[in-house]
N, C-alpha and C positions, 0 to 999 in steps of 0.2 A: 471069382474068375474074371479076367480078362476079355473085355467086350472088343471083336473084331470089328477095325475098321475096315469101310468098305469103299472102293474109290467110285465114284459117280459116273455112270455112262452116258453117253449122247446117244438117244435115240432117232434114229437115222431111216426105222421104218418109212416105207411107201405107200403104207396101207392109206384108202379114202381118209379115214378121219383124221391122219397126222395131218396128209395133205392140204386139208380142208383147215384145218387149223394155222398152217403155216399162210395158206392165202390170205386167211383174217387177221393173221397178225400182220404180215405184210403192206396188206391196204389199211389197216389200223396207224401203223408208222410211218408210211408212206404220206396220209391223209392230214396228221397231224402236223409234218415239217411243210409240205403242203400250204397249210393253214394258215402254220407261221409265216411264211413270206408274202401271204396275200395280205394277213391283216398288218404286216411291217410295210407292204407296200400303200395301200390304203393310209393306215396311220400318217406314212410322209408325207400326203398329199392331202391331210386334214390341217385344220385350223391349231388340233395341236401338237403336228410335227414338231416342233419346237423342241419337246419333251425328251426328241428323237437324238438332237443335237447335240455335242457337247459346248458347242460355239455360243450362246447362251445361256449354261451353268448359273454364271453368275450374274446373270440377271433374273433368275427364276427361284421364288420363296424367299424374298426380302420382304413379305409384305402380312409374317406372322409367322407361327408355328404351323398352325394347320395349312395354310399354302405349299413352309415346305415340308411338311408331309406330305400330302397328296401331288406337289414334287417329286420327292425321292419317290415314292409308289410308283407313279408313270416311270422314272426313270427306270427302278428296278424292274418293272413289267416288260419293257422296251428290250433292257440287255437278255430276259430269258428269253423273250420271243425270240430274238437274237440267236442266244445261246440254241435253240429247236432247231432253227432255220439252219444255223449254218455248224454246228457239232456232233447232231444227232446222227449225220449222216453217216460222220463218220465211224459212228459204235455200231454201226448194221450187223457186220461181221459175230462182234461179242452178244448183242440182243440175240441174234439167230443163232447163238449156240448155247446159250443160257436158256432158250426158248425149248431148245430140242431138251435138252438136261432134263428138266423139270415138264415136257409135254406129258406125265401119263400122271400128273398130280393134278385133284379136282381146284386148286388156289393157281393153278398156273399163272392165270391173266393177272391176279395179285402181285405174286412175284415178282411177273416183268415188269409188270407197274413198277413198283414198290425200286427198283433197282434203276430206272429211267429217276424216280425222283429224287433218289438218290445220287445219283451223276448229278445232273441237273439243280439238287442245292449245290454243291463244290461249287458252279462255275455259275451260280446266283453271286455265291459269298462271292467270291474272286471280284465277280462286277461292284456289287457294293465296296468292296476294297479299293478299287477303281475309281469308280464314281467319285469318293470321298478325296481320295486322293487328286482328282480331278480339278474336284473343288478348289481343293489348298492351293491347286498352282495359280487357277485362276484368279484367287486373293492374292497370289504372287505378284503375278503381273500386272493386276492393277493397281498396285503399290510402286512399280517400278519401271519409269520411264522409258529407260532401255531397253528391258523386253517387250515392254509395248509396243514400241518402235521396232524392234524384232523380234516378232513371233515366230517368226519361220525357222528361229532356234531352239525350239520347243518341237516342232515337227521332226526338223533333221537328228536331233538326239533321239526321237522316238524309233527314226528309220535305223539309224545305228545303232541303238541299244537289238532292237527284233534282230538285223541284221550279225550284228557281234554273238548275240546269243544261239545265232544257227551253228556256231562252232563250239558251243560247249560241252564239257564232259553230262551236264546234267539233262540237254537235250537228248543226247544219244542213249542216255538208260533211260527216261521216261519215255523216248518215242519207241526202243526197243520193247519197252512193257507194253504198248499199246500196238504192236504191230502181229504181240502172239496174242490172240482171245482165248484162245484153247486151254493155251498154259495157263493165261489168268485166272480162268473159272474156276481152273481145277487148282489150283495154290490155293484161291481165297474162299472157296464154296468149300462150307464144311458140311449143309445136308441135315444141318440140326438148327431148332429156332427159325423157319425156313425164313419166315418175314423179315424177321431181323437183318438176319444175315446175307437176304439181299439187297435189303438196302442198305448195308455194309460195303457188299462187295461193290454195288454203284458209287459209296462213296470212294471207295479203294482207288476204281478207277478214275472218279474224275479225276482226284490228287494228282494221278500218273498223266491223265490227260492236259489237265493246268499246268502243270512241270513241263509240257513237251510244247503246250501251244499260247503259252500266258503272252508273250513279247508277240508274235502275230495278231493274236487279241489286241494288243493295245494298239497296233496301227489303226481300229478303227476310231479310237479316238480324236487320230490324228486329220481323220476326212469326212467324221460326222456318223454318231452309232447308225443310223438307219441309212446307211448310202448302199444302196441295194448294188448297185453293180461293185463295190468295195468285197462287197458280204459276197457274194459271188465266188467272185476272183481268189479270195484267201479260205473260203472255205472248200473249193476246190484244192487248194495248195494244199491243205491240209489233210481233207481226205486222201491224196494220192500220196502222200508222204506215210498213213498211218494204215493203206489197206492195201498199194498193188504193189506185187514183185520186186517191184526196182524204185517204189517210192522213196527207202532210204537214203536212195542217188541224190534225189531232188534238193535235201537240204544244202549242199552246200553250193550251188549256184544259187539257189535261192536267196542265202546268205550275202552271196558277191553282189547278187542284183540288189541288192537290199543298201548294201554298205554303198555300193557305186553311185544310188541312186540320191542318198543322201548325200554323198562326197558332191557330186556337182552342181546338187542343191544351192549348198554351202557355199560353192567356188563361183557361182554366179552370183550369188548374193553379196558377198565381198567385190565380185569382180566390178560388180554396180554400186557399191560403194564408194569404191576406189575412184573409178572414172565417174 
């Protein structure tokens, strides 16, 4: 016989103990991004901010393998704290309804776990993809006179590339996936394997979330991973682009401000050339 599926409900109850439960979760997530911006903010203003930087890449773990290891480690630590501080905020919405889903199961707090660490590798890996890629340009340019000499064409491609990408086809379906949580739980939660499968559907989403906010990401390369008021500014952009009403407006001014800003970059840069 044919075993009926059964579609998942959100539990919505007001009773004390959901309550009590959704405060803990809340100052649980709350507490954590929290966390993250004090210890990125601290970090900056240690001895080894450095790590924080991308403007010394390639000065950092030339002096063995175990150096850069414990290189890459700080770095990779750096972009998750990162990735906490300024991403998490924006999964609030899906956390809090994957929470209510699963509120009347004794592994709850597993679960949410388990799907936070899930997001949170995707947009690990991303940074290490990043990082690396980082590096290469930085052995670029110091092979090459010309960009030595101008840097600032390494920035202006990054503002235009973010910029150019707020108009594409591939923005607007991954930021559409990430602006309904509802639909996503319920497409990707199947209710079986419960562990697995949420740290499935976390990865599910980072992918949707990298796809929607990868080219924002890399402007902070562009002014130093741990520039807190940076991390600020664009993880607000982001959040109201993937959680309020009329956020989807946002992207394409965002876009124009993006490209403009790079265009007069550039046009100054030549224009001081020139003269």
């Amino acid at each position: 016989m044919r075993s009926k599926t059964t579609t998942p409900s959100l539990q919505y109850s007001n009773t004390p103990s959901l309550l009590s439960d959704r405060k803990v979760f809340l100052g649980s997530i709350v507490s954590l991004i929290v966390f993250a911006w004090l210890v990125l903010w601290l970090w900056g203003r240690s001895p080894y901010g450095r790590y924080l930087s991308h403007e010394q890449l390639g000065e950092i773990g030339l002096d063995g393998a175990s150096s850069l290891f414990w290189a890459i480690t700080l770095y990779v630590a750096g972009w998750t704290l990162m990735t906490v501080a300024m991403m998490l905020p924006t999964v609030l919405p899906l956390l809090e309804i994957f929470r209510r889903l699963v509120a009347q199961r004794p592994e709850r707090a597993q679960l949410v776990a388990l799907l936070i660490i899930g997001y949170l590798g995707v947009w690990a890996g991303f940074g290490i993809v990043a990082h690396c890629a980082d590096w290469v340009l930085h052995e670029v340019v110091e092979r090459s006179s010309w960009l030595e000499a101008n840097a600032w064409v390494i920035g202006v491609g990054t503002l235009l590339v973010a910029g150019g990408f707020q108009f594409s086809r591939l923005k607007y379906r991954c930021l559409d996936k990430c602006r309904a949580p509802l639909s996503f739980v319920m497409e990707h939660w199947r209710g079986r394997h419960d562990r697995r499968n949420a740290f499935v559907l976390g990865i599910h989403h980072g992918i949707f979330c990298v796809g929607c906010c990868w080219a924002l990401m890399l402007l902070m390369f562009g002014v130093g991973v741990g520039n807190v008021g940076w991390m600020l500014g664009l993880g607000a952009m982001m959040a109201i682009e993937k959680n309020l009403p009329w956020g989807r407006k946002l992207s394409v001014p965002l876009g124009v401000a993006l490209l403009v800003c790079g265009a007069l970059i550039a046009s100054n840069h030549l224009w001081t050339g020139i003269t």
